[in-house]
C-alpha positions in Angstrom: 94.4 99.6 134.1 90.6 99.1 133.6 88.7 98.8 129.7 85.5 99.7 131.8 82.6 101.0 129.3 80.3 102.1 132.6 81.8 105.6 132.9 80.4 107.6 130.1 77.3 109.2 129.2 77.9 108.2 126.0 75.4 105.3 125.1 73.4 104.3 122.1 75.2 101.7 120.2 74.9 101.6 116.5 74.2 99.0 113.9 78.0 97.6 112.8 78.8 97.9 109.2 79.6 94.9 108.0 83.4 93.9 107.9 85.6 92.1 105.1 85.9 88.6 106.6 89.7 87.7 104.5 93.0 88.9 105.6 93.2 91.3 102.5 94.0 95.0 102.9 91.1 96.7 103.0 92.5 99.1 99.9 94.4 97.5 97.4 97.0 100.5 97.1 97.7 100.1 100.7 101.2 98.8 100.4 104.6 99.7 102.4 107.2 100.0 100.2 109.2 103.0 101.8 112.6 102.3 103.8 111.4 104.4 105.9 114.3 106.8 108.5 116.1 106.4 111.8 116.0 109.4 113.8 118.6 111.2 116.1 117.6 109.2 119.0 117.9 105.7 117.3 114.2 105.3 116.8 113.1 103.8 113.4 110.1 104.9 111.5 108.1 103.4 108.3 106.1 105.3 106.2 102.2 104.4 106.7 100.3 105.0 103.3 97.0 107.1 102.7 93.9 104.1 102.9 91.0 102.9 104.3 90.0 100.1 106.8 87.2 99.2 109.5 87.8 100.5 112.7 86.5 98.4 115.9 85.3 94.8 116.2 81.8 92.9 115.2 79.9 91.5 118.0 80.6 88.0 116.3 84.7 88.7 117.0 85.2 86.3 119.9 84.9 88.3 123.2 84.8 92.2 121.6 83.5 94.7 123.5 80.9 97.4 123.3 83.0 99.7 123.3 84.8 98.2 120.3 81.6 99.5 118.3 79.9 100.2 116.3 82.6 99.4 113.5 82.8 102.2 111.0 84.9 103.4 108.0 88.3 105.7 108.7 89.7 107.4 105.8 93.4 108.3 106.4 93.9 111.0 103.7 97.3 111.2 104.6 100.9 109.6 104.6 102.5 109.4 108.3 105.5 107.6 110.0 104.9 106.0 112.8 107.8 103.7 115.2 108.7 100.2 113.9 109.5 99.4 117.8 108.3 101.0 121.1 110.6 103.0 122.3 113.0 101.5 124.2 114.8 102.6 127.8 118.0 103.8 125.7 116.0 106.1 123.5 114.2 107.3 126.2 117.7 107.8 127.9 119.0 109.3 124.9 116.6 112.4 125.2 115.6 112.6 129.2 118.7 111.2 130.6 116.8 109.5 133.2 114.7 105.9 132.7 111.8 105.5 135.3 111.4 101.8 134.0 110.8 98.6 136.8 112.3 96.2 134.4 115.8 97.4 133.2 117.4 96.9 130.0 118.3 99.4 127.0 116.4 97.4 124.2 113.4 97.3 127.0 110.6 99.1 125.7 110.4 102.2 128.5 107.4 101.5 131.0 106.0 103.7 134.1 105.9 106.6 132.2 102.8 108.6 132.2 100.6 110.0 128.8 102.1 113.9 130.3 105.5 112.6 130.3 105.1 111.0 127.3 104.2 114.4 125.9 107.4 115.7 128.1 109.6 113.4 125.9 108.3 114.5 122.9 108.8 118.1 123.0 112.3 117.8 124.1 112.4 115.2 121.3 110.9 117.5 118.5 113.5 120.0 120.3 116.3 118.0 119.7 115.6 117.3 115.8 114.4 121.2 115.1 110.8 119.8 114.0 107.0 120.0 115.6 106.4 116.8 114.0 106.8 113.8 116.2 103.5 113.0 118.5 101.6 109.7 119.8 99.1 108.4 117.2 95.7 108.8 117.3 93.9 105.4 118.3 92.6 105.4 115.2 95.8 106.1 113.0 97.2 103.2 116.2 94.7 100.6 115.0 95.1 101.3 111.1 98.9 100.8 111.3 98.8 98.1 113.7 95.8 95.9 111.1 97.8 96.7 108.7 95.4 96.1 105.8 94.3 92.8 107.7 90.0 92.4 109.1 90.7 90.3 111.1 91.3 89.6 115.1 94.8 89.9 115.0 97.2 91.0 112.1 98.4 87.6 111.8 94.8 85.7 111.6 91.8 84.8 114.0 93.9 82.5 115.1 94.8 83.3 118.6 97.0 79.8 119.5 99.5 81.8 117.0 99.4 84.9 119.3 102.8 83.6 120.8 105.1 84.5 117.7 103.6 87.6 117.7 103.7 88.6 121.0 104.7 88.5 124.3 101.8 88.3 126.9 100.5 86.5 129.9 100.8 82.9 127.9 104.8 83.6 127.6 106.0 86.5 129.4 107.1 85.1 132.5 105.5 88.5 134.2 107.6 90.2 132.4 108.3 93.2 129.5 110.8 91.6 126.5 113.3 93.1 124.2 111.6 95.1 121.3 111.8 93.5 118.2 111.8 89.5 119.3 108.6 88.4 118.2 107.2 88.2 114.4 106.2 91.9 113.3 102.8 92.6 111.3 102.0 92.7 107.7 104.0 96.3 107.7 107.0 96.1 109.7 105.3 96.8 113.0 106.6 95.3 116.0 105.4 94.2 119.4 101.4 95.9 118.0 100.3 92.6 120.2 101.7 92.6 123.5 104.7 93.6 125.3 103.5 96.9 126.8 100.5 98.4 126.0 100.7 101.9 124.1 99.2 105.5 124.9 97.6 107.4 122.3 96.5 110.7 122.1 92.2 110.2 122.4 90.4 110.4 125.4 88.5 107.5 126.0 84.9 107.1 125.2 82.6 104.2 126.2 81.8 103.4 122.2 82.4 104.9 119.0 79.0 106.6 118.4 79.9 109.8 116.6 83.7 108.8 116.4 86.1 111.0 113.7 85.9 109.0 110.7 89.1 111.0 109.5 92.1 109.8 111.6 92.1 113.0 113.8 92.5 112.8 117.5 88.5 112.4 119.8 88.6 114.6 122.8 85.6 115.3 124.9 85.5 111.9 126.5 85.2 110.4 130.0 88.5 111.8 132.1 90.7 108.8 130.9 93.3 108.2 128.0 93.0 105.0 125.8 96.3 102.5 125.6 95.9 100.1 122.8 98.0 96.9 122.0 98.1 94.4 125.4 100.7 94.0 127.1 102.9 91.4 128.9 100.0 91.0 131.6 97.4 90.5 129.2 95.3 87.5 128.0 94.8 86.6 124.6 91.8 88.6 123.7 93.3 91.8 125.4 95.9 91.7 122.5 93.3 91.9 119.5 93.7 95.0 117.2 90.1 96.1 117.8 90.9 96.0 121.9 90.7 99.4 124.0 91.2 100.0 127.1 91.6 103.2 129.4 93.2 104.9 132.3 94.1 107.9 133.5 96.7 110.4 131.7 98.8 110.3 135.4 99.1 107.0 135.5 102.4 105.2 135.5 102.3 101.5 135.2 105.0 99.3 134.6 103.3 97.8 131.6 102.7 101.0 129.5 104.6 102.3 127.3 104.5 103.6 123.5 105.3 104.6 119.9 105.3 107.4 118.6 104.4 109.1 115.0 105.7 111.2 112.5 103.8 113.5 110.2 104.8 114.2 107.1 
């Protein structure tokens, strides 16, 4: 898995806007109070409210990237569910039948599964419950539920000493993926955002976010590779931010990859 930013044509970087520095929500209406649903499959969903936040990182965020800029304003017009947990071997189980994972275990979050079979599961999935509904999240939808109303490095703080209740990673993973769920979730339910496996999404990877959708839609047209957001058990501290991108391509199959998936309403 590579978080290049040499492979594009895209270049110019703009001037960052500049970004909230408290842990507030960046709306003040952006509260989760929904119980949110548990599907057919055992997967549970929260509601995700309609808000505003800055996407991407300042250049003063300790070791951001270029490509985590320039930070700009998303609007999410829109309500949409999105999975408390990765989904696990079982659920994958549940609607495949099969589990390519390395590391076994049915509260596992599925790994070696690539962004096509990803989109494999979720057809049969949206077969399953009648729907054309369920999908991966955009990265910027990924990033807005995974702040969580928060500015800053992490959902929990700047503080990355406290990255270890939040998530499993290269610090405490013993080279290793964890059961969903084990570690402190973020400000809105979310578990595992930091860590554990890393996460596909549906945009195509570009080098920066010049001339990035500013509406929470999906950005094709990039480089030949797929974003995957989050960290993962490999990863060091920085890796694990909520501004952190990285990229690969849509065949890949890693064992630390995995992902969530959405709801729309």
């Amino acid at each position: 898995m590579s978080s290049g930013c040499t492979d594009s044509d895209d270049t110019g970087i703009g001037n960052d806007h500049e970004v909230p520095d408290d842990d507030g929500a960046m709306t003040e209406d952006a509260e989760v109070d929904d119980p949110g649903f548990t599907n057919s499959a055992g997967m549970q969903f929260v509601k995700i409210p309609v808000g505003e936040f800055y996407m991407g990182a300042p250049e003063g965020e300790m070791y951001s990237d270029k490509d985590e800029r320039p930070v700009h304003q998303v609007s999410i017009g829109y309500e949409f569910y999105i999975g408390v947990y990765e989904v696990t071997q079982e659920q994958w189980k549940t609607v495949m039948g099969t589990d390519p994972s390395e590391f076994k275990g049915n509260d596992l979050p599925v790994e070696k599964v690539s962004w096509h079979d990803v989109e494999k599961f979720v057809d049969k999935l949206n077969e399953m419950e009648g729907t054309d509904t369920y999908r991966l999240p955009t990265e910027a939808e990924w990033e807005y539920a995974a702040r969580a109303g928060t500015s800053t490095a992490f959902s929990f703080g700047n503080d990355k000493d406290r990255l270890s209740e939040y998530a499993w990673y290269d610090g405490n993973s013993e080279k290793k993926t964890h059961p969903v769920g084990m570690k402190d979730p973020n400000p809105w339910g979310l578990y595992d955002v930091h860590g554990n496996v890393a996460e596909w999404v549906l945009d195509e990877y570009h080098s920066n976010y010049q001339k990035a959708p500013t509406d929470g839609s999906e950005w094709t047209a990039g480089v030949g590779r797929w974003v995957i957001r989050g960290g993962n058990w490999n990863s060091i501290e920085h890796q694990c931010r909520s501004a952190s991108r990285e990229s690969i391509g849509k065949g890949s199959r890693m064992n630390d990859i995995g992902f969530r998936l959405v709801k729309e309403i």
